[in-house]
N, C-alpha and C positions, 0 to 999 in steps of 0.2 A: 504494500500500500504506500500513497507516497503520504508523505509530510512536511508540512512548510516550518519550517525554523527562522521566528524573528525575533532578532538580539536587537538592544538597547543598550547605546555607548554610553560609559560615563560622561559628565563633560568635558573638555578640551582631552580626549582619548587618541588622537594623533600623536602624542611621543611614545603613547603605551602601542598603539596598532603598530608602529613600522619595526620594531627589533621582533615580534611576535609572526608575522607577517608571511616570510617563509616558509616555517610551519605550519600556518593556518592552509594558506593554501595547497599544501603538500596533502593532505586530508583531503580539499573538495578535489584535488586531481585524482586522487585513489576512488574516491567515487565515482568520476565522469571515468576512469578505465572500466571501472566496471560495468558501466551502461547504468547507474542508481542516479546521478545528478540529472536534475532537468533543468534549470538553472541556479546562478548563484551570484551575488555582487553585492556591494556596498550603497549605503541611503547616503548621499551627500548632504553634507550641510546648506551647503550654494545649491542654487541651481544650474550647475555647471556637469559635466563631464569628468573636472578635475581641478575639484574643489580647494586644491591648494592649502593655503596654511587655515582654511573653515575646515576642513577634515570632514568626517562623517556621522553621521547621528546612529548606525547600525549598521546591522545586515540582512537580509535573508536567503537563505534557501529553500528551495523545495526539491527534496531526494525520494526515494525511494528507501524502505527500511521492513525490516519483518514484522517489526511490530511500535506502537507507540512507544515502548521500554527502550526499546534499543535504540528510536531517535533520540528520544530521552537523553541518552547516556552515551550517545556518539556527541549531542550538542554538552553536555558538562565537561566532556574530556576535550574540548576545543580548544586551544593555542590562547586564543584572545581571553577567553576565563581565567587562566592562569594567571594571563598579565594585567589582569584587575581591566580589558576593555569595556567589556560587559557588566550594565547596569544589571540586566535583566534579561533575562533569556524564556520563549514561549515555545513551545513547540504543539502543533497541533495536526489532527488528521487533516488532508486534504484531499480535494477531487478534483481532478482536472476536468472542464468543460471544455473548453476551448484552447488554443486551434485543432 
């Protein structure tokens, strides 16, 4: 089933995202090998492309996961948790309708 994972940055979380950063994304690349990611990216602050020193207000994804536990627990063992990014983390079932 898949499930959407939306994280909430602390504020000014820009020094803590970019040493964390590597690793985070080393995770959603493990997922998109495995055919599990459907997408995934950052909430800017700006509305820009490339927010610059306004950084990012969060994340989301939406993967694919056996079950809600395992999103669960794939999104607490995240890079960015570690490094105090993350306000808050939701994870919920999702359905794709569309495209």
């Amino acid at each position: 089933m898949l499930y959407v994972i939306i994280s909430e940055d602390v504020p000014d979380s820009l020094p803590l995202r970019t040493p964390a950063r590597p690793a985070h994304l080393a995770r959603l690349e493990t997922l998109r090998d495995q055919g599990r990611l459907v997408l995934a990216g950052p909430l800017p602050a700006v509305d820009s492309d490339n927010p610059g020193e306004a950084g990012f207000t969060g994340s989301l994804v939406v993967a694919e996961f056996p079950s809600l536990a395992e999103a669960q627990a794939w999104a607490d063992a995240d890079p960015y948790v570690d490094a105090g990014v993350y306000r808050q983390v939701q994870v919920k079932p999702f359905k794709k309708v569309l495209p």
